[in-house]
N, C-alpha and C positions, 0 to 999 in steps of 0.2 A: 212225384216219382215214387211210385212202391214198390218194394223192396227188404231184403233183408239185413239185418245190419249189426255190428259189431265191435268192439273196442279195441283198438290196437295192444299188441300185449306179447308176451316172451313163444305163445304161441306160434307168431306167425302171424301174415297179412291173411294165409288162405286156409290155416288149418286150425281156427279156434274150435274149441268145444261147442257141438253143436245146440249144447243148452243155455250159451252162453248167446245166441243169436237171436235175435227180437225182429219179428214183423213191422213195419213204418212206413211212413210217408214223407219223404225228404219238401220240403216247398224251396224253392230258389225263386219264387217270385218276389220277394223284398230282397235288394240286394246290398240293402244296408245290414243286413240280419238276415242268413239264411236261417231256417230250423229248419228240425227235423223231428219228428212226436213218434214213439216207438209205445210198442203194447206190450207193455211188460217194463223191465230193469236192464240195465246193461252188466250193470255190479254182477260179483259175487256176491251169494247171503253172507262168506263170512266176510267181507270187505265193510273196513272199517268205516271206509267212504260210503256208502249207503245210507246213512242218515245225515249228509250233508248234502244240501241242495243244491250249493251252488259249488259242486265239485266240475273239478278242470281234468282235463287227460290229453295228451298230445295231438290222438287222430280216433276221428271210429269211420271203419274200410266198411264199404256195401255193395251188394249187386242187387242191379236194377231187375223189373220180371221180363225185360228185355235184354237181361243178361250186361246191360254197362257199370264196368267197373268202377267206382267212385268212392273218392277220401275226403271227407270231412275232418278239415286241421282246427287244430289249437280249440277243441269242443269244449263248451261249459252249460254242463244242466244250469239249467234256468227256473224249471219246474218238476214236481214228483209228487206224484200219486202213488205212494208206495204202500197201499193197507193190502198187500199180497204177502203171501210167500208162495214160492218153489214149488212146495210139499202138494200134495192132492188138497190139502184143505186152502182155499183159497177163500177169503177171507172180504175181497170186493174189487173192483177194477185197478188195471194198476197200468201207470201212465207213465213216462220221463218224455220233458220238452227240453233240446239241446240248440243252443246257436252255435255257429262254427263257421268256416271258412270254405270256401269248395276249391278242389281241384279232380275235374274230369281225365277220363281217358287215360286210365294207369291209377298206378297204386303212390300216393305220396304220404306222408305223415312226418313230422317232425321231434326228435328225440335230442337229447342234450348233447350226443356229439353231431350233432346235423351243425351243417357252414351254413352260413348267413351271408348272403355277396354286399349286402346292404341293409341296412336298421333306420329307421327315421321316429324319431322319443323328442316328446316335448314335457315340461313340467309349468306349475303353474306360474312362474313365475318368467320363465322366458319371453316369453311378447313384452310386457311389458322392462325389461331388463334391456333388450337388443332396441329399443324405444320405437317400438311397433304398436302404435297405437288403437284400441280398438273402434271399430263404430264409426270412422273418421269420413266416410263418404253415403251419401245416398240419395236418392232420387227416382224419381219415374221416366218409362219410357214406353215408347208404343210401337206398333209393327207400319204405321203412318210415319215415313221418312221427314213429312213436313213438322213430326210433332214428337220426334224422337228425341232424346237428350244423351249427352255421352258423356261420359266419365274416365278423362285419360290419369292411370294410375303408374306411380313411380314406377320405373323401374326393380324387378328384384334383387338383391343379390346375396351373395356369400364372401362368410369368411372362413378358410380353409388353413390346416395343419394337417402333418403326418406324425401317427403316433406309433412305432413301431411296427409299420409298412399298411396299418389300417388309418384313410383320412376324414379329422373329423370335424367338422364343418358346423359351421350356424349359418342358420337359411330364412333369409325375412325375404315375404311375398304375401302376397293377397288372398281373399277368400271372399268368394259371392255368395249370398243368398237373395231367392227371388222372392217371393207371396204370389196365392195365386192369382193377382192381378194384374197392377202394370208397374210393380217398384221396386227396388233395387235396394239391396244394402250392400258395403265392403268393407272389408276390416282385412287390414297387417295381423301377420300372425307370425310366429318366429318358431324354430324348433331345430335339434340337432341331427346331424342325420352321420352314420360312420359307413362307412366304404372299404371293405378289404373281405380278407375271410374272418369270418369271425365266428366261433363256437357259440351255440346257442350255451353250454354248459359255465363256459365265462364270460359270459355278458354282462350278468349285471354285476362278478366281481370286477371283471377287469375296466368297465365302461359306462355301463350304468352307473356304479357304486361314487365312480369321480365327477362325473358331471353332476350328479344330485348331489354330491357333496358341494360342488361349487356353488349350487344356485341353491343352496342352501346358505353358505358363507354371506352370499350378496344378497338375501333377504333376509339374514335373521332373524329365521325363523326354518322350519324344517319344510324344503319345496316339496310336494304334492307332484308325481309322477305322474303323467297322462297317459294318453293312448302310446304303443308301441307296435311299429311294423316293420316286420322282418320279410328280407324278397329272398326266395330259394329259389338256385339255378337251375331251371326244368328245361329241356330239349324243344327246342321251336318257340321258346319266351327267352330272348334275348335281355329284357328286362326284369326276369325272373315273376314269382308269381307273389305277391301278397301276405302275409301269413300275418295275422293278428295274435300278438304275442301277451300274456296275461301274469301280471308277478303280482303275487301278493304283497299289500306293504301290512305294518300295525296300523290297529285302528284309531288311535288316536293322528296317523298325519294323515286322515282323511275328512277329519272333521269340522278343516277350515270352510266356509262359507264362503267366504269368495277369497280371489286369487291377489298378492298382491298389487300394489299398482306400482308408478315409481317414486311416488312418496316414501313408501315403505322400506323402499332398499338402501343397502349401504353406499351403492352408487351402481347409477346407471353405465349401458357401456361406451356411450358419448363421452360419461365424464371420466371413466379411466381410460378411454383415447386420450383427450385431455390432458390427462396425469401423463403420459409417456407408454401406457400400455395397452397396446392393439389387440384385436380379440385372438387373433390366431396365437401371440407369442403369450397372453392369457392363460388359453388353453392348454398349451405346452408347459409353460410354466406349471401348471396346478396342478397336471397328472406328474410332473417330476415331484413337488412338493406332497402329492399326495401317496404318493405310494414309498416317499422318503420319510416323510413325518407322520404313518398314518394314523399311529395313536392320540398323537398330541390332538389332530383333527377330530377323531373322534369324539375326544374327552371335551373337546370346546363346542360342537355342534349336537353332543348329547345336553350340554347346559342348555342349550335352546326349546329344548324338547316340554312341550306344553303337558297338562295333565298329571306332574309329578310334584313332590314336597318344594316348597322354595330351599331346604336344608338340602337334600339333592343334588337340586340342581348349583348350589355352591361348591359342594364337594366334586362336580364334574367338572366347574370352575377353576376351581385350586388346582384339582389334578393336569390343566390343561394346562396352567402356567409354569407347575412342574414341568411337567414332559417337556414344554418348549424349550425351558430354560436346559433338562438336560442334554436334549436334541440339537440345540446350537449356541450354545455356548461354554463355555469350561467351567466344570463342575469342582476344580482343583480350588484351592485357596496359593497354592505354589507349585513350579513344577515339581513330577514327580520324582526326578533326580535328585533335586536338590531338598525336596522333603525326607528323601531317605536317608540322603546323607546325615539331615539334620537329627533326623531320630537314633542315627546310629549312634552320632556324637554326645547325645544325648544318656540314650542305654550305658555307654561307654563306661559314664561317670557314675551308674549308680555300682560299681565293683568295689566293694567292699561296705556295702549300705548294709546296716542292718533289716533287712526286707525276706519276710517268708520268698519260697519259689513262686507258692502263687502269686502273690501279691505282684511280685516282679514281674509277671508275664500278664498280670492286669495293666501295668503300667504300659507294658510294650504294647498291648493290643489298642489301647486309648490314644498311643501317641500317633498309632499307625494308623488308625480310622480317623485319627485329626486333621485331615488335608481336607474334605469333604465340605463345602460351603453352608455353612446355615440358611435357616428359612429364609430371614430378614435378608439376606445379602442377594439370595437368587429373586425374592421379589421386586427388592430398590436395581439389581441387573436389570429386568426383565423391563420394570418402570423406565430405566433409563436409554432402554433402546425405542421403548415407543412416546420419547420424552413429550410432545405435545399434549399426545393427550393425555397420560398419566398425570400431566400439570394440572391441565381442567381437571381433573377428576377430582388429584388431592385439594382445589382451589374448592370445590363446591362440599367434598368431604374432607377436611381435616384431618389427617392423621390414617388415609386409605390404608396406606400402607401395611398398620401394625393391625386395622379390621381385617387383613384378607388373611396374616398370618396368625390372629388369632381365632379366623373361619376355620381356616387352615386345619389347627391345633384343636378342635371340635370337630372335626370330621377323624382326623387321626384317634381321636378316645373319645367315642361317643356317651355322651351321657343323659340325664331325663331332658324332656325339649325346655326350653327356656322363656316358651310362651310368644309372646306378641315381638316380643322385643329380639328375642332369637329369630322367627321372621324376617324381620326388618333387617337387622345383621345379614344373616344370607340375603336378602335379595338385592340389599347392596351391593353383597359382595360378588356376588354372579353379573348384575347389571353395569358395573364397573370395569372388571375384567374382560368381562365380552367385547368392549369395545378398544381396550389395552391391546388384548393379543389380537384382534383384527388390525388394529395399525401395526403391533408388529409379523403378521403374515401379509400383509401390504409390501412392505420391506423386503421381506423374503422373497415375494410375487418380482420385484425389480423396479419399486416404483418409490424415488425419493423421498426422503422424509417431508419438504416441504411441499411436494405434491400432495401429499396426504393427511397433512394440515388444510389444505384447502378442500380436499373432498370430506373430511369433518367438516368443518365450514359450514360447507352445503346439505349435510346430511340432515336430514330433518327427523328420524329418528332419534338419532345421537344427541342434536339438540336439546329434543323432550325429555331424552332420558337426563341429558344432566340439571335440566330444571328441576324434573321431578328427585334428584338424588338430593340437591340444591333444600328443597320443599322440606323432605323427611327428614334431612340430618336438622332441619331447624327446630322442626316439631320435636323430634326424638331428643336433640342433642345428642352427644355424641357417645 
């Protein structure tokens, strides 16, 4: 289709500059990838985006030479020939190739307060987590009844919650591909899908952000975000229309090579059925936890984070055992009534001490900051609420406890690194903890202490790690 064509922008759909409009050739014959190859730039010269190839833009609006109006959603250069400029001197040919989304017949484009009726996001670690198996069926078949072969596949289904009137679901079902001959393959495939209105502008704070936070929790490790589709409510598609949605993540959680499997997680969702917890109350659960605790979260799923110092990622360690500890539990050594009283009774007596003014109001301020729990005590709380594993752990290391407050106390007053051995110290001490405060967000999540002795148990990461902790504290000592 040729045509002229344009970038969506504060302009207007009908009234951009007209040197801002590029000649093109729309193709919709791949309808896995539409392009569209335009002669010339779409940019501004002074747009900073201009020397970025694979730049993204909501929509670019075009009329056909047969005058049909058509929007090109959620666009991403893919390609640029850009040894042009604007000016008369022009310098050699100049090309941008775009993929994008089509919607005919009218003008659509998608901008961050546009509603979403429906979203469907999978990460890489979901199939394998809902225990959806890949690869699990296959065969041949032929258009000869006598020599055809059939493959009847489970049933699919869903597990469904409501989260503040939008519902949000895990959906395991099938997927075929054929070859071009006569054979068959299918794989389970699992993925979340939410339902309500939903702002393209908070999506991935309010929705994205939690569920990648969870299936990150359940692989420890940081989950890899997939494709993302958004359906917008259009007139005569009661199903709304498609819109391929693109969020940049960093570039380090893309750099895993493949996805995990269910070895790799902290447990599958068969085994926290198992435990007592079903995926829908899961789900609910961990957007309450998450948007109540969401620092502590943060500070324990940045330890996970590949590509950084092991010194680091300790320090995101400690902080996460903090935060927990100040997050839910009492941070007092005494109530605070009865602390006051005591310091009062205390001041009381120093009337008639021979003490400067100042001195006296050092004294009062140190009595009055004295209620506040030391390190050691919120670390052995923290140990003793996820007491199983905290046991294994001090069992294989000796003396856990005083390494994570003395990681602690090294990230507090940084000083030169400590070589090999400093190393070793944090990755203990991150490798240890990570697995502390996962059984205590276990707890949190509604799921028994001795249920979640038995999902350690079965964890086969957790396992490794405490052999290998087991290994280095022998070699190191302590």
């Amino acid at each position: 289709m040729l045509g002229t064509w344009w970038l969506s922008s504060e302009y207007g759909d009908d009234d951009g500059p007209a040197e801002l409009r590029m000649p093109g050739e729309f193709n919709p014959a791949n309808t896995d990838a539409f392009t569209l190859t335009v002669a010339g730039s779409l940019l501004n010269d002074d747009d900073s985006s201009l020397e970025e190839v694979h730049y993204s833009h909501p929509a670019i609006h075009g009329k056909t030479v047969d005058a049909k109006a058509i929007s090109l959603l959620n666009v991403r250069r893919v390609q640029s020939r850009t040894t042009f400029s604007r000016s008369d001197d022009l310098t050699g040919p100049a090309e941008e190739r775009w993929l994008c989304n089509l919607h005919s017949e009218g003008i659509l484009h998608i901008e961050p307060t546009s509603i979403l009726q429906k979203v469907a996001l999978d990460f890489d670690v979901t199939t394998a987590w809902a225990n959806a198996f890949r690869d699990n069926a296959h065969g041949d078949f032929s258009v000869v009844d006598s020599e055809s072969q059939t493959f009847r596949a489970p049933e699919p289904w869903q597990r469904s919650t409501s989260i503040d009137g939008v519902t949000v679901s895990l959906m395991r079902g099938w997927t075929w591909s054929y070859d071009f001959s006569t054979s068959f393959q299918a794989s389970q495939a699992a993925s979340f899908e939410l339902e309500g209105s939903i702002s393209v502008n908070e999506l991935r704070r309010r929705w994205i952000a939690p569920l990648q936070g969870l299936m990150s929790f359940i692989s420890v490790r940081p989950a890899r975000l997939g494709s993302i589709t958004g359906y917008v409510q259009v007139d005569g598609e009661p199903d709304g229309v498609g819109v391929d949605i693109h969020l940049s993540e960093p570039k380090f959680i893309t750099e895993y090579d493949e996805a995990p499997g269910p070895l790799d997680l902290l447990a599958t969702r068969q085994q926290l059925e198992k435990a007592g917890l079903s995926v829908d109350e899961l789900i609910k659960a961990w957007f309450d936890l998450y948007f109540s605790a969401r620092l502590p979260l943060v500070y324990l799923l940045s330890a996970d984070l590949p590509h950084i110092y092991s010194e680091t990622r300790a320090h995101f360690a400690c902080m996460a055992l903090e935060a927990f500890h100040n997050q839910f539990m009492d941070t007092k050594r005494w109530p605070p009534d009865f602390h006051a009283a005591l310091v009062d009774k205390i001041l009381n007596g120093l009337d008639g001490v021979d003490l400067a003014a100042e001195e006296i109001e050092w004294v009062k301020q140190r009595l009055r900051d004295g209620n506040n729990k030391g390190q050691i005590r919120k670390i052995r709380e923290v140990f003793e609420y996820a007491a199983s594993t905290s046991n294994a752990i001090q069992y294989v290391w000796p003396g856990f406890d005083q390494l994570v407050r003395s990681q602690r106390n090294k990230s507090a007053h940084p000083q030169e690194s400590s070589g090999n051995d400093g190393s070793v110290s944090a990755w203990a001490t991150k490798t240890g903890l990570q697995w502390i405060l996962r059984h205590a967000y276990l707890r949190q999540l509604g799921i028994e202490s001795e249920s979640i002795s038995t999902l350690m148990d079965k964890c086969y990461v957790y396992q490794r790690d405490l052999r290998h902790l087991q290994d280095v504290y022998l070699s190191h000592g302590s």
